[in-house]
N, C-alpha and C positions, 0 to 999 in steps of 0.2 A: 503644679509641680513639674519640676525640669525630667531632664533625661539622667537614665541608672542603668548602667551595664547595656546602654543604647536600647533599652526598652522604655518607652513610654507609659508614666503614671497618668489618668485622666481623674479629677475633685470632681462633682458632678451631681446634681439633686435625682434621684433615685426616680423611677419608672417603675408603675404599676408592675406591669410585667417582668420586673428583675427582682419583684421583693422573695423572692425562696430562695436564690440562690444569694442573697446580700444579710437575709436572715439565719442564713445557714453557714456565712463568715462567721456572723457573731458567735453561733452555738459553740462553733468549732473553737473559736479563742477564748471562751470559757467553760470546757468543759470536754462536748466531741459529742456529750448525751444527750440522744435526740430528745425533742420532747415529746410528750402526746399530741392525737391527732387535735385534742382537742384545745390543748395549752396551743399547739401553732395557729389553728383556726382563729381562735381568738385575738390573741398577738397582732395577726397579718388585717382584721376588722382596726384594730385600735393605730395601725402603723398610721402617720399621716405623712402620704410617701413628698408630698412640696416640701415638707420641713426635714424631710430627712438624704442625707447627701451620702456619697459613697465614694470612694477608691479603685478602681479600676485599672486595670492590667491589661491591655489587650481582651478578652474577653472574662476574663476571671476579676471575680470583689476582692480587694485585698485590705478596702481597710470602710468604716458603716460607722454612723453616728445621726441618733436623731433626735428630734424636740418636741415632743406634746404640749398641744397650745393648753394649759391649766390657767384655773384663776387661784389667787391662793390667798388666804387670810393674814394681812398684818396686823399691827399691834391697835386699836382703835377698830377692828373688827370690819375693817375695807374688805374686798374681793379684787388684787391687783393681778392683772396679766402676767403670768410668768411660765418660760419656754422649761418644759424639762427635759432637761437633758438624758437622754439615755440610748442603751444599746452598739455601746463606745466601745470598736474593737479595732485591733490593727492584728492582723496574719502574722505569724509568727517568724514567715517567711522576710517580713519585709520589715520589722523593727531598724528603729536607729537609725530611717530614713525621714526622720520629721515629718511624715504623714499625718500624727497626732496634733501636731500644733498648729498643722496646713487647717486640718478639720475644725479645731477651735478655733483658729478665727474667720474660718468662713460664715464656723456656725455662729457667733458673739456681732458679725458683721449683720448677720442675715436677722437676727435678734434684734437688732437696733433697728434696720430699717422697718419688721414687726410690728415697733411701736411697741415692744413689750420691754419696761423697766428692771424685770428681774429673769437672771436664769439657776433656776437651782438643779442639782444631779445627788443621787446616792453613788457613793464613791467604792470600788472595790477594791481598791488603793488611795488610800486615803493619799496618801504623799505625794500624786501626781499633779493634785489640781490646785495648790495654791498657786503655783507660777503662773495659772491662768486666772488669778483672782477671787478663785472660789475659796469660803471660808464656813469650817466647822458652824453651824447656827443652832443645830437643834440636839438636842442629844436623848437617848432612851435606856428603857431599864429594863433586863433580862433576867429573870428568877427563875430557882428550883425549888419546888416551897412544899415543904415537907409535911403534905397536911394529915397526918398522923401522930405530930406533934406540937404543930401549930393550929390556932385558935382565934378565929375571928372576931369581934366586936363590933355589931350592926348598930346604927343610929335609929330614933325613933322612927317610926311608921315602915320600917325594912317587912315585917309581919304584914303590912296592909297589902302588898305586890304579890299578885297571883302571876307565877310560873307555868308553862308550856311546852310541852315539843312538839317541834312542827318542823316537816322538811324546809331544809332552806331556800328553795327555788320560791314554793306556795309562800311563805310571807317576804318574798326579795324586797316589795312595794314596799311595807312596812317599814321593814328595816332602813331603808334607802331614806324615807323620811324621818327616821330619828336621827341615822349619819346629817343628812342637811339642816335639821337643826341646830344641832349643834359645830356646826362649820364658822358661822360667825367669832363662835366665841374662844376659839383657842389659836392664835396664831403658828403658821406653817400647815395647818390645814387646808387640802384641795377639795373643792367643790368637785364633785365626781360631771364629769363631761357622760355624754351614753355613750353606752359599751362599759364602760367602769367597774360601773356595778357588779358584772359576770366576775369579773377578777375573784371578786371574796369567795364566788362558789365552784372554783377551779377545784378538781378532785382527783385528780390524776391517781391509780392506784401507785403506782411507781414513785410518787413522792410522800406515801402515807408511812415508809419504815413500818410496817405491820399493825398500823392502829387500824381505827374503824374509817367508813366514811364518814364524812362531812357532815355533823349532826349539828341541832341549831335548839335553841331555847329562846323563846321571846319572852319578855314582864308585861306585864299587864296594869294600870291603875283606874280603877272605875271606869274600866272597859275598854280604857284607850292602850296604844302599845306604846310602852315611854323607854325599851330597851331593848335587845337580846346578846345572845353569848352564839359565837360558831367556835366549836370543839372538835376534838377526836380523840380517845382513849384509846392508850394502845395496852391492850391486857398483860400481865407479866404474874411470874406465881415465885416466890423462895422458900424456903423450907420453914418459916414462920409463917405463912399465908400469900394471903394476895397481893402484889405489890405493883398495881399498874399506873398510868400514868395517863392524865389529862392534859392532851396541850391545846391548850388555848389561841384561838385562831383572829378572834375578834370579840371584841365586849363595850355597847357603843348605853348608854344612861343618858334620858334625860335631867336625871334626880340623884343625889346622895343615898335615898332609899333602893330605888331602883339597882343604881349600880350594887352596895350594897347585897341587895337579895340575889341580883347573880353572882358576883362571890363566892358570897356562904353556900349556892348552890353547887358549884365548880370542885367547892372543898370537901361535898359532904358526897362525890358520886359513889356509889358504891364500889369495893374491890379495885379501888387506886389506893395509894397511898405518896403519891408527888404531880401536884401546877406546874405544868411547863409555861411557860409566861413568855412571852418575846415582842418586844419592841411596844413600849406603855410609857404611857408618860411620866418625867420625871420626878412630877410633885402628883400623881393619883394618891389619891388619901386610901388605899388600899396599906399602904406601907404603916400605917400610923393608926390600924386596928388589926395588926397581928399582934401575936404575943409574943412572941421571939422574931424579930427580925432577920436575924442571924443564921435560923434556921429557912430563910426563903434563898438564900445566898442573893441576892442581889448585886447585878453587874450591869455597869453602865458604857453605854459604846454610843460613838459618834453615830447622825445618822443623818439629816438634810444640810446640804452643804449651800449656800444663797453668794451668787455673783450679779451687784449690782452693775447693769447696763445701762440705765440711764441717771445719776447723780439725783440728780434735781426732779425726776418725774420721782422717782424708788422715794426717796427720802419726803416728799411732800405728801404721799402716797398715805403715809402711816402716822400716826398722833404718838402725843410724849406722855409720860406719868407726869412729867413736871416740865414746867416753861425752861425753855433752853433758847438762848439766843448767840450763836458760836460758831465761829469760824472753822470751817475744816479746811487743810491741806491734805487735800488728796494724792496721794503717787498710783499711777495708771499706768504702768509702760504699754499694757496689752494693750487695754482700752483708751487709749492717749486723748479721744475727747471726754474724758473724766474728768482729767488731771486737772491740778489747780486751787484754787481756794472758793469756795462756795460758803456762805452766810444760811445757815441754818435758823430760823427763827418758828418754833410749836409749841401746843403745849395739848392738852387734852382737847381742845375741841379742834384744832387741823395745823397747819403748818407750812411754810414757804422755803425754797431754798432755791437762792440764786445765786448767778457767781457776780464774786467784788474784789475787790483789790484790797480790803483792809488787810489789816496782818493777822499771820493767823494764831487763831487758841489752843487748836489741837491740829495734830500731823499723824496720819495715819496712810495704811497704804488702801488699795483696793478691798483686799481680802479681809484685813483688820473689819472694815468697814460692814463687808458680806457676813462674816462673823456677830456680827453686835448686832445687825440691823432687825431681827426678830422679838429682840429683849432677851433671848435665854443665856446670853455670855454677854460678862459684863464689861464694859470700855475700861472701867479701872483694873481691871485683871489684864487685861490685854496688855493695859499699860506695864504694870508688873511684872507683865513678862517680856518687856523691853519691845513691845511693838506697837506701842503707842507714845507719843510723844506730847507733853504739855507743856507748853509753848506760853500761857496764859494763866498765872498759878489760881485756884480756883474753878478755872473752865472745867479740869476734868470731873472733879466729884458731880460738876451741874450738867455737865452730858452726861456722865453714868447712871444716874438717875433718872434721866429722862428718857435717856436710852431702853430703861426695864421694860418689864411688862409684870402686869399683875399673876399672871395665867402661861407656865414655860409652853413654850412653844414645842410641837408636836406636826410627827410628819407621821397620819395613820395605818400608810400602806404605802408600797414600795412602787418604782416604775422604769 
C-alpha cells in the first residue's frame, strides 16, 4: 500500500505478540463490545497468526483479516482443504482507502500458494464479497416455533431412544464423535480442527439475554450415544401463564429416530411455550413432522459463501449426481489464473477438469461458479437470473443436474 496524507500504510502477516491489539481492531469495527475473558482466550488459541495478515499505521492495526486452515465436505463426501476466511475488518478511520481489496488479494494469493483449492467466509455484508468472487453456496433456516400449538410427528423406533442430561463439558468426547460422523455426509461441513470443539461450549453470561446456562441432552441407542441437543431456556411468565423460550444452540443425530426424540424433547420442556431455532439445514425433515408449519415462522438466510481458488484442483475435487462432460468459460478478473475455458468431464465415481481450447458450453463468472459448486443453488437458476450463460443448447440442463447434490449443503457453525 502506497503513501496517504504522507503516513505510511504497512500489509504484513501478523506476529504472535501483536494478536491483542489486531484482535481488538476487529472487536472495535464490529461492535466496541468487549468480549469475555473467556471468548478472547479462546479466539487468540484458534488464531493461526502465518495465515492471518494485518494493516498497520505506524504502530497502530488499522485494518486484520485471517484464514483457518479447514478441511470441508464436498459433494461425493471428500474432505477438500479450504482457507476460512474470517475476522475481516478495516478501522473506521481508514475506509475508502482500498485496504480491503489490498487484503483480499494477498489473502486469495497466499491461498493459492497453500495449495488450498477453496476459500469460503460467512459474510456480514453479504454485498461486498462477490467482486471478490465469492458466491452465496449454502443457505439456512431460522424459526420461531410455537410449540404450544404445534405438534410433532416421530417416525418408528423415536420411543426406543433413551434421553439424558448431562453437563456439556463431561460428554464434549461424545458429542465430538457423533459431529465427525456425520461430517462426510452433508456437504459444506468442516471437520472440527482441535480447539473447535470448545466453540460449542462458549458460555459467556453476557451473551445468554437472561436465559440459563449452557444445558446439554444426549440420545442414547443400546447404549451407544447416536445424538445430543445444546440449549438454554430463557424463562418469561404472561398473564395466561408460562411463556418461556428454548433456544436451540446445537442438535447433531446419527438417525431419524434419534434426531426425532430430541425434537419432541426440545418441544415438550416444561414452562416454555416457543424453539428458537437458528441456522438448520434446509431440507431437516423436522419441517415436514410439524403440524402447522406456519406456525414455526420459518426464515431462510444466506450463510457459507465458497470462492473457488484453484479451477481444476475445486472442481476434480467433488463428484456429479450425473455424468457431465462440458465446457466452462470462466471470467476471473481477481483470480486471472482461473480464467478461460476448462473441460469438465465426472460423474458419480470422480472427475477431471483440465483446460482446452474447444468452445465453450457454458459461460459463467467466478462467483457464479462459487455459488453452484456445493450443489445447494442450482446452475439453471443462476442462469435465470441472467448470470449464466448457455452457449451449447442442452449443456445447461446436463450441468444442472450434475451440479446438485442429493443432501443441501450445510455450514454447522460459524467462524
Amino acid at each position: 500500500m502506497g503513501e496517504d496524507r504522507d503516513v505510511m500504510t504497512e500489509l504484513r502477516v501478523l506476529r504472535q505478540d501483536e494478536w491483542s491489539q489486531w484482535y481488538g481492531t476487529l472487536i472495535r469495527a464490529f461492535s466496541g463490545v468487549p468480549e469475555s475473558a473467556e471468548e478472547k482466550a479462546l479466539y487468540a488459541s484458534l488464531t493461526q497468526a502465518d495465515r492471518s495478515i494485518g494493516f498497520w499505521e505506524r504502530e497502530q492495526c488499522v485494518g486484520t483479516a485471517g484464514a483457518f486452515g479447514f478441511r470441508m465436505t464436498v459433494p461425493g463426501g471428500a474432505e477438500v482443504p479450504a482457507a476460512g476466511v474470517t475476522m475481516v475488518s478495516v478501522a473506521a478511520t481508514h475506509r475508502r482507502r482500498g485496504l480491503l481489496t489490498a487484503m483480499m488479494r494477498r489473502q486469495l494469493d497466499d491461498v493459492r500458494s497453500w495449495g488450498e483449492p477453496l476459500a469460503v467466509l460467512t459474510a456480514s455484508e453479504p454485498g461486498i464479497y462477490g467482486r471478490f468472487g465469492y458466491g452465496a453456496a449454502t443457505y439456512q433456516i431460522n424459526a420461531e416455533i410455537d410449540t404450544d400449538r404445534v405438534r410433532l410427528s416421530v417416525p418408528d423406533g423415536t420411543d426406543d431412544v433413551r434421553l439424558e442430561y448431562a453437563a456439556p463439558a463431561e460428554v464434549l468426547e461424545a458429542c465430538e464423535a457423533v459431529y465427525a460422523r456425520l461430517v462426510p455426509g452433508r456437504p459444506g461441513m468442516l471437520a472440527r480442527r482441535p480447539g473447535w470443539e470448545r466453540v460449542g461450549l462458549l458460555d459467556p453470561e453476557s451473551k445468554r439475554e437472561g436465559a440459563s446456562p449452557l444445558q446439554c441432552v444426549v440420545a442414547r441407542r443400546d447404549g451407544e450415544v447416536t445424538g445430543y441437543a445444546r440449549f438454554r431456556v430463557r424463562p418469561a411468565w404472561g398473564d395466561e401463564g408460562p411463556r418461556g423460550t428454548v433456544a436451540l444452540s446445537e442438535l447433531a443425530g446419527l438417525d431419524p429416530a434419534t434426531r426425532a426424540a430430541l425434537w419432541r424433547f426440545l418441544f415438550g420442556i416444561d414452562l416454555t411455550s416457543t424453539l428458537a431455532v437458528r441456522g438448520r439445514p434446509v431440507d431437516e425433515e423436522w419441517q415436514y413432522q410439524v403440524s402447522d408449519i406456519r406456525r414455526c415462522r420459518p426464515a431462510v438466510r444466506d450463510a457459507l459463501y465458497v470462492r473457488l481458488v484453484d479451477v481444476a484442483a475445486a472442481l476434480t475435487a467433488r463428484t456429479y449426481l450425473a455424468p457431465v462432460d462440458v465446457v466452462l468459460e470462466v471470467e476471473d478478473a481477481f483470480c486471472p489464473w482461473n480464467a478461460g475455458r476448462w473441460r469438465l468431464s465426472g460423474d458419480a465415481k470422480g472427475a477431471t477438469c483440465e483446460r482446452t481450447s474447444d468452445a465453450a458450453d457454458l459461460a459463467l463468472s467466478a462467483r457464479e461458479l462459487g455459488a453452484a459448486y456445493l450443489g445447494g443453488v442450482s446452475l439453471g437458476s443462476l442462469a435465470a437470473a441472467g448470470r449464466v450463460r448457455e452457449v451449447r443448447p442442452g449443456a445447461l440442463a446436463e450441468a444442472s443436474v450434475g451440479f446438485g447434490s442429493d443432501v443441501a449443503p450445510w455450514l454447522p457453525h460459524g467462524f
